[in-house]
SERO-4910 file (N, C-alpha, C, O; in steps of 0.05 Angstrom, whole numbers):
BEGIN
 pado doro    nc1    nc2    nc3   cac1   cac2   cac3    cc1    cc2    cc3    oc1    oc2    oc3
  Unk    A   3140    457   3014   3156    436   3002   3152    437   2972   3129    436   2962
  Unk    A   3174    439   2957   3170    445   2924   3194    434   2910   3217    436   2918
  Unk    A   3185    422   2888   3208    409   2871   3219    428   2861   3208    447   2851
  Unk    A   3254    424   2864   3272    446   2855   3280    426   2831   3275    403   2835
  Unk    A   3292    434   2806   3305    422   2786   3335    415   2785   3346    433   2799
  Unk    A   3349    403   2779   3374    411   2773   3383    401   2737   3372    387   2720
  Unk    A   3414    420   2736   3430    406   2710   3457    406   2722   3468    423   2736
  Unk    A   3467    378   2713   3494    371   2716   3513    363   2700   3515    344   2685
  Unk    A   3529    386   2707   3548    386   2678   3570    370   2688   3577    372   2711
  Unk    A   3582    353   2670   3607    329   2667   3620    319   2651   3617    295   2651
  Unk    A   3637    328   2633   3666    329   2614   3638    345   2586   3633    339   2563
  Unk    A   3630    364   2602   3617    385   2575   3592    378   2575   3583    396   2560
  Unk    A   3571    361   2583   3567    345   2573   3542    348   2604   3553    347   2626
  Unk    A   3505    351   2604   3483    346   2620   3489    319   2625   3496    305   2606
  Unk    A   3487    308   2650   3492    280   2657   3470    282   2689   3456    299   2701
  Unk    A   3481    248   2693   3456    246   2715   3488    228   2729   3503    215   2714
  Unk    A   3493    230   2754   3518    211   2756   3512    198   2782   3494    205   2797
  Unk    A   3535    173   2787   3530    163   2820   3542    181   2836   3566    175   2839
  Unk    A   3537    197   2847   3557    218   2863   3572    211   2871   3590    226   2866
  Unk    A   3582    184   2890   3604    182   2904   3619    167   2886   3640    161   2896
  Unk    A   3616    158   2862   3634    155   2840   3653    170   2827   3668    164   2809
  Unk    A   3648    195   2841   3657    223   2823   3690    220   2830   3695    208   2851
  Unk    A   3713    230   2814   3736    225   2815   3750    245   2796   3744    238   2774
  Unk    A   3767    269   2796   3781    293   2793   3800    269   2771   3797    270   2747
  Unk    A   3817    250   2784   3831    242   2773   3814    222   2741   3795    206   2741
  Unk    A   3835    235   2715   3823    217   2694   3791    229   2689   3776    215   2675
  Unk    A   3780    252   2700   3754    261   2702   3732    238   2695   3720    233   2673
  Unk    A   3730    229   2714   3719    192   2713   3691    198   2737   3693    207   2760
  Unk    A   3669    191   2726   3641    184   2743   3634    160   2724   3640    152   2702
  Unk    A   3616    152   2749   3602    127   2735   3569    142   2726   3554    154   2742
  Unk    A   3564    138   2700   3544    150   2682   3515    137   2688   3512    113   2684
  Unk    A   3493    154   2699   3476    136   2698   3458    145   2674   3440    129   2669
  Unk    A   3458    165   2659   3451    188   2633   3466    196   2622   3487    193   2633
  Unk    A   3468    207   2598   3479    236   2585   3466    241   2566   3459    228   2547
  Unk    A   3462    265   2575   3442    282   2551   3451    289   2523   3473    299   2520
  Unk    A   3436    284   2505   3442    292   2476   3430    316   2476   3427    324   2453
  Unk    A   3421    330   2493   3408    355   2488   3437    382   2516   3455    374   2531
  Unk    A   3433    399   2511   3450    426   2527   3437    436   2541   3414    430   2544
  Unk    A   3449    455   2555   3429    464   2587   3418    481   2574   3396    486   2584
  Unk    A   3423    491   2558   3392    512   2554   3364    498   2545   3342    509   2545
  Unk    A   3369    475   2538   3340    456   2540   3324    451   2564   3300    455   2569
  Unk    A   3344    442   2577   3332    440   2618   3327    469   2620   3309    476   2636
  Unk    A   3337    483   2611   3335    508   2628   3302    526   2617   3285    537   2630
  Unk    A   3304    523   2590   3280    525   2581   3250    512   2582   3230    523   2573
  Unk    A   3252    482   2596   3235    470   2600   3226    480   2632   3203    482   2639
  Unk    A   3247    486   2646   3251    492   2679   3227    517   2673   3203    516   2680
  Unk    A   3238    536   2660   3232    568   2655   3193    556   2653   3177    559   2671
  Unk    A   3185    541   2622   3162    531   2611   3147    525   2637   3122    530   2636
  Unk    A   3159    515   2662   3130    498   2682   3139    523   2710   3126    520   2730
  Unk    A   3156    542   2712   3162    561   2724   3171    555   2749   3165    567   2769
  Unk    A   3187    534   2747   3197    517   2764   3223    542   2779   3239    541   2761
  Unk    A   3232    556   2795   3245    569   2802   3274    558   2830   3263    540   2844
  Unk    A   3295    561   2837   3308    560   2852   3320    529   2843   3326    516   2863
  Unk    A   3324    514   2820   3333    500   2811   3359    509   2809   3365    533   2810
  Unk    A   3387    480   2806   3416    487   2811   3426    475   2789   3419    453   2780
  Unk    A   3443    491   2780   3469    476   2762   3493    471   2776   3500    487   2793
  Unk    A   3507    450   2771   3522    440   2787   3554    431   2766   3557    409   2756
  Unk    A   3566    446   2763   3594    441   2741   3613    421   2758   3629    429   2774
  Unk    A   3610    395   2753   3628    375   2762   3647    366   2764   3654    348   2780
  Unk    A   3666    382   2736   3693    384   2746   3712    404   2744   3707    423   2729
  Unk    A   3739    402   2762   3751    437   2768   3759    453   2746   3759    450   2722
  Unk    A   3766    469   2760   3772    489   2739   3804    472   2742   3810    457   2761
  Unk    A   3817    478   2722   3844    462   2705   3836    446   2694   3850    444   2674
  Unk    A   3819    430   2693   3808    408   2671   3806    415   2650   3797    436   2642
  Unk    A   3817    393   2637   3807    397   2605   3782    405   2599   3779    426   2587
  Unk    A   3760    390   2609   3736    397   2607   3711    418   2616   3688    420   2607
  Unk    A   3727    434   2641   3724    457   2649   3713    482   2636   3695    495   2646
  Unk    A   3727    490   2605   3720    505   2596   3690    497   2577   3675    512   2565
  Unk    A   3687    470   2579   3660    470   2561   3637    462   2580   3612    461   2575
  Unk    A   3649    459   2599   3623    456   2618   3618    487   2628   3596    491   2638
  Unk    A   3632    506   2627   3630    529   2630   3602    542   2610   3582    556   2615
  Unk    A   3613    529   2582   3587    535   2553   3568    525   2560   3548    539   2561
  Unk    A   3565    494   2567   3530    490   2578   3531    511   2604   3513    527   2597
  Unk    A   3539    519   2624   3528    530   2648   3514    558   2635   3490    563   2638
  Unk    A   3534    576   2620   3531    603   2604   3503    600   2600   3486    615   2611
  Unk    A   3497    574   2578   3482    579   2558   3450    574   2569   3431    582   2556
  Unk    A   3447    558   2595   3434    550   2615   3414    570   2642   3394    566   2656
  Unk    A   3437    595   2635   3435    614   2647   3422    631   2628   3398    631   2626
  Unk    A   3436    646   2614   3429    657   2590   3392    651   2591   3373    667   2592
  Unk    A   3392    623   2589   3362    623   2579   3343    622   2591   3321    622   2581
  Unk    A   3354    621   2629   3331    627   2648   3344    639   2673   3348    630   2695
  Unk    A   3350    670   2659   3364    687   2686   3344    685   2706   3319    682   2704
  Unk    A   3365    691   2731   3346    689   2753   3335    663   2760   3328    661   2783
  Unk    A   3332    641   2743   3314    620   2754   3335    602   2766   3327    587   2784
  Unk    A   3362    600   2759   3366    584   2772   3405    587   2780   3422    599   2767
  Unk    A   3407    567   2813   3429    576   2817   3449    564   2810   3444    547   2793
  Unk    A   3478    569   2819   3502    551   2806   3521    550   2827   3526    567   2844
  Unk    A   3533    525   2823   3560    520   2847   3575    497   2824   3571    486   2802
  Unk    A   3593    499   2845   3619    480   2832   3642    492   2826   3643    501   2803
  Unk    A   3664    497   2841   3691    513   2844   3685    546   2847   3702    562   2840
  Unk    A   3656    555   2859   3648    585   2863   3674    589   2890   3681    570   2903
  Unk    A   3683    614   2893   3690    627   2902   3693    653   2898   3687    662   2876
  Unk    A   3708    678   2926   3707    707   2921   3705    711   2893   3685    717   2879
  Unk    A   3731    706   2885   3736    720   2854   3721    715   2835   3721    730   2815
  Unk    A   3706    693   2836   3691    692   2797   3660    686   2808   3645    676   2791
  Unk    A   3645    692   2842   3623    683   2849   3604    707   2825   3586    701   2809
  Unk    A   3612    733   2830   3600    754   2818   3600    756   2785   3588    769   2767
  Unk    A   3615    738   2786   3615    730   2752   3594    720   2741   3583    731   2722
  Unk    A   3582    690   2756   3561    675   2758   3536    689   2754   3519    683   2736
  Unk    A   3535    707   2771   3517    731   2783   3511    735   2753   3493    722   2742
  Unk    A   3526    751   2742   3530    769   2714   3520    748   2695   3505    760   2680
  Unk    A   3522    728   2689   3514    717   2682   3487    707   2678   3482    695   2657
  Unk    A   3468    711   2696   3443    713   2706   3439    689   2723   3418    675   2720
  Unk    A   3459    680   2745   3450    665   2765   3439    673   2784   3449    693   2795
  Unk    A   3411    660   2798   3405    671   2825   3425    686   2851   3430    708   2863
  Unk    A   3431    656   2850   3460    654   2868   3483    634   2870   3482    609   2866
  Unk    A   3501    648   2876   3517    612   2878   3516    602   2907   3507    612   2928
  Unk    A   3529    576   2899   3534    549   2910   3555    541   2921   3569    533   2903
  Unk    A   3567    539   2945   3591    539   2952   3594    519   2978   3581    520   2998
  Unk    A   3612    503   2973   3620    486   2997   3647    486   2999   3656    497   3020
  Unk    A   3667    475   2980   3695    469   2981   3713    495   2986   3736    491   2995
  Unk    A   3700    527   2981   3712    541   2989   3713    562   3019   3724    584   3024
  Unk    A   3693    540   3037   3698    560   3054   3701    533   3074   3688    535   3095
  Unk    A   3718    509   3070   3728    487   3074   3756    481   3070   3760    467   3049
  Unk    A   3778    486   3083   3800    477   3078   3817    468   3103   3815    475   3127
  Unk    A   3834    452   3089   3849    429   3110   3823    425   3132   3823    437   3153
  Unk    A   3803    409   3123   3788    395   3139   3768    410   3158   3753    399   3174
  Unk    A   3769    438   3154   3753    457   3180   3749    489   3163   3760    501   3144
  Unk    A   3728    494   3181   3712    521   3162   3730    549   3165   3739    560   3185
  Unk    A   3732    554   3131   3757    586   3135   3743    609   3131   3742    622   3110
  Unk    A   3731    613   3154   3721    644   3160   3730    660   3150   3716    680   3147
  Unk    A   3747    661   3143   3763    682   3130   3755    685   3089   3753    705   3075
  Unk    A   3753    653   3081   3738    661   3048   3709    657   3052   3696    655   3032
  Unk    A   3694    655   3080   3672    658   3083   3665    686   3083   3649    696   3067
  Unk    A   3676    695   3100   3664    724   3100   3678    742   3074   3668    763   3067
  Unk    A   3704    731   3061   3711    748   3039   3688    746   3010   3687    763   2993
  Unk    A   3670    718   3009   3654    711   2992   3630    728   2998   3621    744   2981
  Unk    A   3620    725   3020   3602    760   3035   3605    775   3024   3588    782   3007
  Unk    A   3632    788   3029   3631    812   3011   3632    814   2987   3628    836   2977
  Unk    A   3636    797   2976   3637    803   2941   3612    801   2934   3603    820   2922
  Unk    A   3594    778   2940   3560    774   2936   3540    791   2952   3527    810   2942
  Unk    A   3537    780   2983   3517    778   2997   3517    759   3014   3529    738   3010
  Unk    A   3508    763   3029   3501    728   3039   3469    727   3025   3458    705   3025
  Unk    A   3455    748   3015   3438    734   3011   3434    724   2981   3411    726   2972
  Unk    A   3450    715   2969   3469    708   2946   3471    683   2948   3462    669   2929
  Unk    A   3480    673   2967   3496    649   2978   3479    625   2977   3454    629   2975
  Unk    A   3486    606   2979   3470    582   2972   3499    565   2988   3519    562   2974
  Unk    A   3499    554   3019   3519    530   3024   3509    501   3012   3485    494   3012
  Unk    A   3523    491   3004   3516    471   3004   3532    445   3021   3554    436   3014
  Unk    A   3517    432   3046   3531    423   3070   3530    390   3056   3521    374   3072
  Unk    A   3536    381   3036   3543    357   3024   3544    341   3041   3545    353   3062
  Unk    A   3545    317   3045   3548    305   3069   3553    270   3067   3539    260   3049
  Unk    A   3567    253   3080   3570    228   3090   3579    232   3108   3590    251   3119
  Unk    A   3570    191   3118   3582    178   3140   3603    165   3138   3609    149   3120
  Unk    A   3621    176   3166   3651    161   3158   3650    142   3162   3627    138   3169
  Unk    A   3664    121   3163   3673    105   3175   3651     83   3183   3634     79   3165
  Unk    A   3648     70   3205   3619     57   3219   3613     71   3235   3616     60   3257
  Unk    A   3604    100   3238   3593    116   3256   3572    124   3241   3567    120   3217
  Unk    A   3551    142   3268   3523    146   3254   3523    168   3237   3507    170   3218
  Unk    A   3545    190   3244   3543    221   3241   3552    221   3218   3564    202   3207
  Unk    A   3545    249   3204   3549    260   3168   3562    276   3180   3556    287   3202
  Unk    A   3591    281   3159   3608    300   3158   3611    313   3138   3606    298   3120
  Unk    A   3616    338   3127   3615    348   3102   3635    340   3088   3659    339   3096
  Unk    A   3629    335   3068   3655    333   3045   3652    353   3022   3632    364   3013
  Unk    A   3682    354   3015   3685    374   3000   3697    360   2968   3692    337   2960
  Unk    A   3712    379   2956   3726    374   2930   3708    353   2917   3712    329   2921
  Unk    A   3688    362   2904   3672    342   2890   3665    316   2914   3670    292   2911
  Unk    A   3655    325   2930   3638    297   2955   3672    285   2957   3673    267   2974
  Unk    A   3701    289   2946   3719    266   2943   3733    264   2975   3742    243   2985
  Unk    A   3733    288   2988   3748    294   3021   3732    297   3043   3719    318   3044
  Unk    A   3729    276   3068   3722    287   3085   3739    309   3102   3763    313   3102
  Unk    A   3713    328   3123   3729    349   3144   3716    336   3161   3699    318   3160
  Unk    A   3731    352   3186   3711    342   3212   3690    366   3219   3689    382   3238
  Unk    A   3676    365   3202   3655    390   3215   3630    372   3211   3624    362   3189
  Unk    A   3620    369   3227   3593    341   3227   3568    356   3230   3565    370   3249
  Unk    A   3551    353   3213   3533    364   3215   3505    355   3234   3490    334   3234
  Unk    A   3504    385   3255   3494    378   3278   3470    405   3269   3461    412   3247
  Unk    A   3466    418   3307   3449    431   3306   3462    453   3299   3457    468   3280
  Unk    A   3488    455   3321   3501    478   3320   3516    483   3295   3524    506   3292
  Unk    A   3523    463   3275   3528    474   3242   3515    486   3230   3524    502   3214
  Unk    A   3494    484   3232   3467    487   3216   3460    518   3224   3455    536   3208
  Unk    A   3459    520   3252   3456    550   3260   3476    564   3255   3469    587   3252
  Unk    A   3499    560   3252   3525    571   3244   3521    582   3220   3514    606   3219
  Unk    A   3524    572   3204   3508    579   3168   3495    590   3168   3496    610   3154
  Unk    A   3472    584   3185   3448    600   3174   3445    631   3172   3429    646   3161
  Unk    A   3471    634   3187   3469    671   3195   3487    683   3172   3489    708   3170
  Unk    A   3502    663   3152   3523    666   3128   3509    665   3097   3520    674   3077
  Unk    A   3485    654   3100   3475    658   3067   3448    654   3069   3441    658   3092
  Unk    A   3425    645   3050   3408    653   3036   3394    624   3042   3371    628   3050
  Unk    A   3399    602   3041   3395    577   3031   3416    553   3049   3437    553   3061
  Unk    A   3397    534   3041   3419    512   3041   3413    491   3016   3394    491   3000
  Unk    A   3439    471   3018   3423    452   2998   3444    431   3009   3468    437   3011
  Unk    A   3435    404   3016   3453    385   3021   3449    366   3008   3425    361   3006
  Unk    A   3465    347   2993   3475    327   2972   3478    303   3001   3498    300   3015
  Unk    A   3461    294   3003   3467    257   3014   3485    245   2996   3472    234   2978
  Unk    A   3507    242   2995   3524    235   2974   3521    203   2972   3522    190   2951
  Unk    A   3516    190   3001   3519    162   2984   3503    143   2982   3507    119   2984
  Unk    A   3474    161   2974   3445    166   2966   3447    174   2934   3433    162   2917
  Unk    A   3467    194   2927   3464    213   2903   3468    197   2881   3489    184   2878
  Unk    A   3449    197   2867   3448    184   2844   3439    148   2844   3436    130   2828
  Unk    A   3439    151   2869   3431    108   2869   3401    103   2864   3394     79   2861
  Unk    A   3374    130   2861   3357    119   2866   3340    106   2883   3316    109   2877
  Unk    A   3345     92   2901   3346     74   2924   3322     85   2952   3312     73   2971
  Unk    A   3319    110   2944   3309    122   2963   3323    138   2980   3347    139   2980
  Unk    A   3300    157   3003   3322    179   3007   3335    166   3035   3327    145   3046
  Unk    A   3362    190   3046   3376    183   3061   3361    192   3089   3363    217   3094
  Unk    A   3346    175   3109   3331    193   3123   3342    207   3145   3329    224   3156
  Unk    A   3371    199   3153   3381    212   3167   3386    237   3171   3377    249   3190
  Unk    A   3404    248   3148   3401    270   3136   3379    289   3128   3381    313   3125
  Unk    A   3353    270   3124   3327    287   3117   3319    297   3149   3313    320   3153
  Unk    A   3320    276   3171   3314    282   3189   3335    309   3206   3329    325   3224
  Unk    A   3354    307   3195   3367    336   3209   3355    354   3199   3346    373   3213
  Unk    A   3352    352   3167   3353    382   3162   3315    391   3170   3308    414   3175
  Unk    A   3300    371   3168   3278    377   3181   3277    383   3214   3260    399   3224
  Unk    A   3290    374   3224   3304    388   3252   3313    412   3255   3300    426   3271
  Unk    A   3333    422   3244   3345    443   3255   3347    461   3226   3363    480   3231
  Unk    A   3336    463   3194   3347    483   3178   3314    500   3186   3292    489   3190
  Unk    A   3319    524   3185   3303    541   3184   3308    559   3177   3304    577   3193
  Unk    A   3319    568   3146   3324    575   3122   3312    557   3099   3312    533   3101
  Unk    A   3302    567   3079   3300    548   3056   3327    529   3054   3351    534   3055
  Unk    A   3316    513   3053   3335    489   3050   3328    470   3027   3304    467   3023
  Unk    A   3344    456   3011   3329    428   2989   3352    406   2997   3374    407   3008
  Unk    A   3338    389   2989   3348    360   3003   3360    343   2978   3340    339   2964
  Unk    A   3374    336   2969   3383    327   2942   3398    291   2948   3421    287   2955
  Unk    A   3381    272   2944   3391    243   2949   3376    232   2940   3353    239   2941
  Unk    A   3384    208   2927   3358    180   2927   3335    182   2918   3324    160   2914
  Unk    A   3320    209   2909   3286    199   2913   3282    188   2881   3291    198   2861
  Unk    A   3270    172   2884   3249    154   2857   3231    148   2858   3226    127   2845
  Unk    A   3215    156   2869   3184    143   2876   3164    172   2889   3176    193   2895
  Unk    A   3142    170   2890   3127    193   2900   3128    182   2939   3129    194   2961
  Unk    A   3127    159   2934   3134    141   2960   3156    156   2978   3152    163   3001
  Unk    A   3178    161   2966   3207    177   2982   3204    198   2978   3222    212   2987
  Unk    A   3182    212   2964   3182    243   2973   3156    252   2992   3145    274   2998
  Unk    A   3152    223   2999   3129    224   3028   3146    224   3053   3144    237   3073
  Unk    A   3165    203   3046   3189    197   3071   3197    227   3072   3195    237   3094
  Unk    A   3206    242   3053   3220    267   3059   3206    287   3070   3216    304   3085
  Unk    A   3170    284   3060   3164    306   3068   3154    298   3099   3144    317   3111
  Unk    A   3155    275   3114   3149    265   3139   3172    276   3157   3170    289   3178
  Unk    A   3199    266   3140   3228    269   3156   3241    300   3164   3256    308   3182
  Unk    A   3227    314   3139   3231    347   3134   3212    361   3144   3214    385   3140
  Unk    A   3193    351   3157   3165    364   3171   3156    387   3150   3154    411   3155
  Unk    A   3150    375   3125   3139    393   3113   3156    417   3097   3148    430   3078
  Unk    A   3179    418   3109   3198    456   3100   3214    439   3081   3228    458   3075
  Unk    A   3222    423   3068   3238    418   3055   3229    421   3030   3206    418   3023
  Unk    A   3259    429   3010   3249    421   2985   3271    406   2983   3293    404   2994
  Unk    A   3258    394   2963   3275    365   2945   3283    371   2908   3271    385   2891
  Unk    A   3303    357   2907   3312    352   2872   3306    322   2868   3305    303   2883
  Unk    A   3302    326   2845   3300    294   2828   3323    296   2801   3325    312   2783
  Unk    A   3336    274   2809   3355    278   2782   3356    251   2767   3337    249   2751
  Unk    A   3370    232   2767   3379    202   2751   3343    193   2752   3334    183   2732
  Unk    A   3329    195   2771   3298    174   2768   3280    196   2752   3255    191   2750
  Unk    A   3292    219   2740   3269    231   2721   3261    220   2693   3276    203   2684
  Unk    A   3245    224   2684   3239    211   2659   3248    225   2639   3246    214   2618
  Unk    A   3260    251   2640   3271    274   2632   3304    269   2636   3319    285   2626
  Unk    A   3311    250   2647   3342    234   2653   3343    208   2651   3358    197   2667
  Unk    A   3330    191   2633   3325    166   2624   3308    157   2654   3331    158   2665
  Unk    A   3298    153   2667   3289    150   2703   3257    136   2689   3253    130   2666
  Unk    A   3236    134   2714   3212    129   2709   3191    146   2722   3167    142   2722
  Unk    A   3205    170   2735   3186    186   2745   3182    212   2724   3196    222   2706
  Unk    A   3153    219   2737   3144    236   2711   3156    267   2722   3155    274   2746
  Unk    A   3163    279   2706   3180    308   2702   3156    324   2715   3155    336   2736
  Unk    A   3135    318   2691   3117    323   2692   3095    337   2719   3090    359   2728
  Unk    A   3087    309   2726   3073    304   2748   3092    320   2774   3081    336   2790
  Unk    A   3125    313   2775   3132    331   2797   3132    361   2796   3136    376   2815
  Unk    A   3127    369   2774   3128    400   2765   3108    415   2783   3109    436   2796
  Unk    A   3088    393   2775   3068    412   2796   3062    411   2822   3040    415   2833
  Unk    A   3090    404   2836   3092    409   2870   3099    432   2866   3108    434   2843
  Unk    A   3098    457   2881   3106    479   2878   3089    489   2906   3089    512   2913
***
């Protein structure tokens, strides 16, 4: 179990956001940070405590206005700690190997091997071939619909549910397609609040791949819950409760989980 880092880019711009606030339209999140500093700062501090398998995450699509400069922090992010860390956010076949070139580990992909609501084997295995799977990084994002217990993945920025619910047999599904996992408790992400244990408890169930758990944690307290719920194999991100993202936990002090 080891603290992974992340940077999140949003209208150009390192931010810490409420995840399920996130909105394409008007490129609108609700802010809980923004950095006066560029990803090659995170990325150089990441590099400094040798923090490895950390994600960048570009928050809005490609056609946005703001697209092309969140592209300059990802570049410049990379640039300054190839290899250390990976990237998702509109990855697909055509520009995943780009990323690559760039000096990303690997990318990050959910929304494209997700359409009209159910998994397309077809840009699954075409993303294979352009990378690897061991390249690949899914990321199985996840809420609860409706008043039911079960997490479904969502896609297009956390904004769409599918019906693919994440069970045992999802989880083994994937696992034979990439490298990793990483799941976003979305309506955990960014509240602070603590983690989502439902979700911790699956993926401590059934991922047996590196996996990181990304929701809620603010306290050394919720990354006991996680490592109870995750039996130990999980890794976790800290993003909005860092002290390094206006937060009160020390950057510091989590650096040296590893």
């Amino acid at each position: 179990m080891r603290f992974r880092p992340c940077i999140d880019i949003h209208n150009g711009k390192v931010k810490q956001i409420i995840g399920g606030s996130l909105k394409d339209s008007g490129n609108f999140a609700t802010d809980n940070f923004v950095s006066q500093q560029g990803g090659e700062f995170y990325a150089s501090l990441y590099k400094e405590h040798s923090l490895k398998g950390g994600h960048i995450i570009i928050l809005n699509p490609e056609g946005s206005e703001f697209y092309e400069a969140d592209l300059v922090q990802a570049e410049k992010a990379l640039k300054e700690y190839p290899g250390g860390l990976q990237i998702g956010g509109g990855i697909n076949s055509h520009n995943a190997r780009k990323f690559l070139d760039m000096g990303a580990s690997h990318v990050i992909v959910t929304s494209f091997v997700f359409k009209g609501g159910e998994i397309n084997f077809d840009n699954l295995k075409a993303l294979e071939k352009a990378v690897g799977k061991d390249r690949i990084v899914i990321d199985l994002s996840c809420r609860k619909r409706g008043d039911g217990e079960d997490y479904y993945v969502v896609t297009d920025r956390w904004q769409k549910f599918t019906d693919v619910r994440i069970s045992k047999e999802t989880i083994e599904l994937f696992s034979s397609h990439c490298a990793e996992f990483l799941i976003h408790a979305v309506d955990a992400e960014g509240k602070a609040r603590g983690v989502e244990e439902g979700v911790a408890g699956l993926m401590g169930e059934y991922c047996n791949i590196p996996s990181t758990y990304a929701g809620g944690i603010s306290s050394f307290d919720d990354i006991e819950v996680l490592r109870l719920k995750g039996k130990g194999k999980i890794d976790f991100t800290v993003g909005s409760a860092l002290d390094i993202f206006g937060g009160g936990l020390s950057f510091e002090k989590l650096a040296k989980i590893k």
